[in-house]
N, C-alpha and C positions, 0 to 999 in steps of 0.2 A: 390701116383699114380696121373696121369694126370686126373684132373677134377674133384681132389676131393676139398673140402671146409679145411680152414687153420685149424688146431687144436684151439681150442676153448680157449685155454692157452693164446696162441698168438692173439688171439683177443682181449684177454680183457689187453693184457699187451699194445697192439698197444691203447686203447680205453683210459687206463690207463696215458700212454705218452700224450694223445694228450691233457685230462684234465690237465695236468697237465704243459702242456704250454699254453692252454686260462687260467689258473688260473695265471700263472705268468705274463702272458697279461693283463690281468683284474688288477692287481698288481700292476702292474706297469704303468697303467694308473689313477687308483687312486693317485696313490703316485704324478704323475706330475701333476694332478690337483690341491690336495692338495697341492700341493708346489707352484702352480700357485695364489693362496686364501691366502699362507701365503704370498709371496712375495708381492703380490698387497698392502693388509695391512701394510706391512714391507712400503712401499714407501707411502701412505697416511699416514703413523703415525709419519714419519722420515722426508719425503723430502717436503710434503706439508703441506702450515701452517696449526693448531691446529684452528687459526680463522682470520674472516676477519674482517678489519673495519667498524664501522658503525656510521654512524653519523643522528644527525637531518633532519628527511626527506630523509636519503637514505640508503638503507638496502642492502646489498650482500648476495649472497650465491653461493653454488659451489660444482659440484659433479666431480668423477670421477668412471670412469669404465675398467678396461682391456679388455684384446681384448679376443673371445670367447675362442680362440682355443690358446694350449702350453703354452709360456711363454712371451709371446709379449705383454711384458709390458715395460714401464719408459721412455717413449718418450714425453708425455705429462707432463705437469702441467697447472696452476695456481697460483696467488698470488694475495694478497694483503695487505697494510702497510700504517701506514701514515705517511703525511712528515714531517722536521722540519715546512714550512714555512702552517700547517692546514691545507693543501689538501691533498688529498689521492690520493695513486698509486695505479694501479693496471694493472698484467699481463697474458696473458694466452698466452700457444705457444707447437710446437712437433717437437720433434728433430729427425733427420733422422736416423732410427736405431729402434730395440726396445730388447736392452738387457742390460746386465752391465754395457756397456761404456755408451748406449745411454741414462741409468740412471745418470751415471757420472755424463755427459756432461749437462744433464738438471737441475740437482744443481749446477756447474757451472755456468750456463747460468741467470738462479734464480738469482744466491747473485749478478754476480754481476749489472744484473739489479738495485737491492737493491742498489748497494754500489755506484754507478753511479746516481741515482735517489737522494741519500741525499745530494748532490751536483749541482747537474743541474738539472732543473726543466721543460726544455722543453719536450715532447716525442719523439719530431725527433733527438732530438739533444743523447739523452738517448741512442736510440738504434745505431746512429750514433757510437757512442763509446765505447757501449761493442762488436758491430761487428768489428771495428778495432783492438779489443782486443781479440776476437778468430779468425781474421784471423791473426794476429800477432805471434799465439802459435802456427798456422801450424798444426791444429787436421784435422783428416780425415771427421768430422762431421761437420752438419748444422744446422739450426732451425728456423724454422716461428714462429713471435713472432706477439702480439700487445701488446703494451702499452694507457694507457690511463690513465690522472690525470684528478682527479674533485675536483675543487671549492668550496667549502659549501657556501660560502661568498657571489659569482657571478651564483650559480647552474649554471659553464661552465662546460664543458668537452671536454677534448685537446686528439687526440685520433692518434698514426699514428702506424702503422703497417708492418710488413718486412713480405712479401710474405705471409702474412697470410689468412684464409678462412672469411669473410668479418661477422661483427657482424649483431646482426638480432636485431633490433628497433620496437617501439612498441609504440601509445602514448593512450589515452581514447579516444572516437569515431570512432573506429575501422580502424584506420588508422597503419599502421607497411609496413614493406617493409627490402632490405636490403642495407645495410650501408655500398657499393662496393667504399672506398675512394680509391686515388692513395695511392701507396704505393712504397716501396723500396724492393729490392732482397733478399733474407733469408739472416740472420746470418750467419758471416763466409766465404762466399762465396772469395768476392772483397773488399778493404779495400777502404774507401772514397764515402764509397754509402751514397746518401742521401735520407733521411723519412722524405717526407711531413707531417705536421700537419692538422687537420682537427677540427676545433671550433664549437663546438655546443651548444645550451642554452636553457634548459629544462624549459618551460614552461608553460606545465601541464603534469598531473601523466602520466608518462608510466615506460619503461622498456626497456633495452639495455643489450642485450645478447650475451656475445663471446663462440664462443665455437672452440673446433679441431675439422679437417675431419673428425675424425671418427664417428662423431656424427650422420654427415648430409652424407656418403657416405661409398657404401659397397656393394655389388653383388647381395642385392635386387634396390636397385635404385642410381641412377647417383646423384652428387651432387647438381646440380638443382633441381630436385626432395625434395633431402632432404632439404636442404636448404626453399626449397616453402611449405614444412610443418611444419619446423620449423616456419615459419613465419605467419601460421595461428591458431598454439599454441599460442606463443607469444602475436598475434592480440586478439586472444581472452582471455586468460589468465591476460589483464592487469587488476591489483586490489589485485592480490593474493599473497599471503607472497611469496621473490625469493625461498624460500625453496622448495616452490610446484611446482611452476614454473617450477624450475632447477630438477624437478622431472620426469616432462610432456616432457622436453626438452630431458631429457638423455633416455627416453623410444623411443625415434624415434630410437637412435642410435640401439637398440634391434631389430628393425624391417627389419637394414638395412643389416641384419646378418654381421656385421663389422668385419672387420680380424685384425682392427688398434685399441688402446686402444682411451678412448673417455673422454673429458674434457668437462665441462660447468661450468660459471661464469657468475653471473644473477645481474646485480645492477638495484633496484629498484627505483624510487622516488615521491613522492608525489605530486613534481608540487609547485612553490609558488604561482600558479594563473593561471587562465581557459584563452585559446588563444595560439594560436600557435599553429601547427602543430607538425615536427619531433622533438625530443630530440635535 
């Protein structure tokens, strides 16, 4: 009859149904996060090194984070290695993308960093030529990188970077800022780009910090922003094992609710002697 209430059967089978699609919801959300935790791990166990170099007076460390939400992960890394001739390399960079390929493409981009690096020693000259070697293969993909070798011998550091987010510096007496060198076009892009070098010589304890976008930018604040609190962690943090550091460093990326996965690489050093300003 018109106006009357459904049978009571039919309610609880309509009530029935619908738990039992938020349950397959709720299922199935799990399941993608859970596969979002195992993949992450699967890429820090696999594609990023186990450890960094470290030498007299200069200590690294290095975190990484995926990005909150799905599977937006392996666009980022990290490296570090040392050379035949006792200085040490090291990389950080994010590749345009953030899925299988763009996992691919960023071990790729890694070795052959590495395999480029045991042979030429400059950093412009480094990234000069494994860009000419992914625009060579014609991949759909990019990536901003920095390179930078240090010294132990001279405490220099040779530092040049392809379109990448600018490292954040730090020395004792409260001094830090950010270290916006010239640079060259992403990886991949143009074949015959060139990457200015940038020489700097540490001489007293600070800290020089690279990190990805996503560290310092994300839909709570603009890259400036981030980037200007990375730099007053940093400024005040100098003393502290990179481990903590790169700790204080990767919690901004949390605040910035980032959608991009987020990289940090913290090289410490002790300074041979009081004077001097930047790194």
């Amino acid at each position: 009859m018109n106006g009357q209430r459904p049978p009571r059967e039919e309610s609880a089978d309509a009530l029935l149904t619908r738990l039992g699609r938020l349950t397959a919801v709720a299922r199935e959300r799990v399941e993608v996060q859970q596969a979002r935790v195992e993949l992450a791990e699967a890429l820090q166990r696999e594609m990023l090194p186990a450890r960094l170099p470290q030498v007299p007076g200069l200590r690294a460390a290095a975190r990484y984070a995926p990005a909150r939400d799905g599977l937006d992960i392996g666009g980022d890394w990290y490296d570090g290695f040392e050379l035949g001739d006792g200085t040490l390399g090291f990389s950080i960079g994010d590749v345009q993308g953030h899925d299988v390929e763009a996992a691919a493409f960023m071990g790729q981009v890694r070795m052959a960093l590495r395999a480029v690096a045991s042979t030429v020693s400059d950093p412009g000259e480094i990234l000069g030529r494994v860009n000419d070697l992914l625009v060579s293969v014609d991949g759909p993909l990019f990536a901003t990188c920095s390179f930078l070798r240090f010294d132990p011998a001279t405490n220099e550091l040779y530092s040049a970077r392809a379109g990448h987010v600018g490292a954040v510096w730090a020395a004792t007496g409260g001094r830090g800022g950010v270290a916006e060198d010239v640079g060259g076009l992403p990886l991949g892009i143009i074949s015959g780009e060139r990457y200015p070098v940038t020489r700097r010589r540490w001489t007293r304890p600070g800290a020089y910090v690279l990190l990805t976008d996503g560290v310092v930018e994300g839909p709570s604040f603009s890259i400036e922003e981030g980037l200007a609190r990375v730099t007053q962690l940093v400024t005040a943090g100098v003393g502290l094992d990179p481990g903590s550091l790169a700790d204080r460093v990767m919690r901004v990326a949390g605040r910035t609710g980032h959608l991009d996965d987020a990289a940090v690489l913290v090289l410490c050093h002790e300074g041979p002697a009081p004077g001097g300003g930047r790194p």
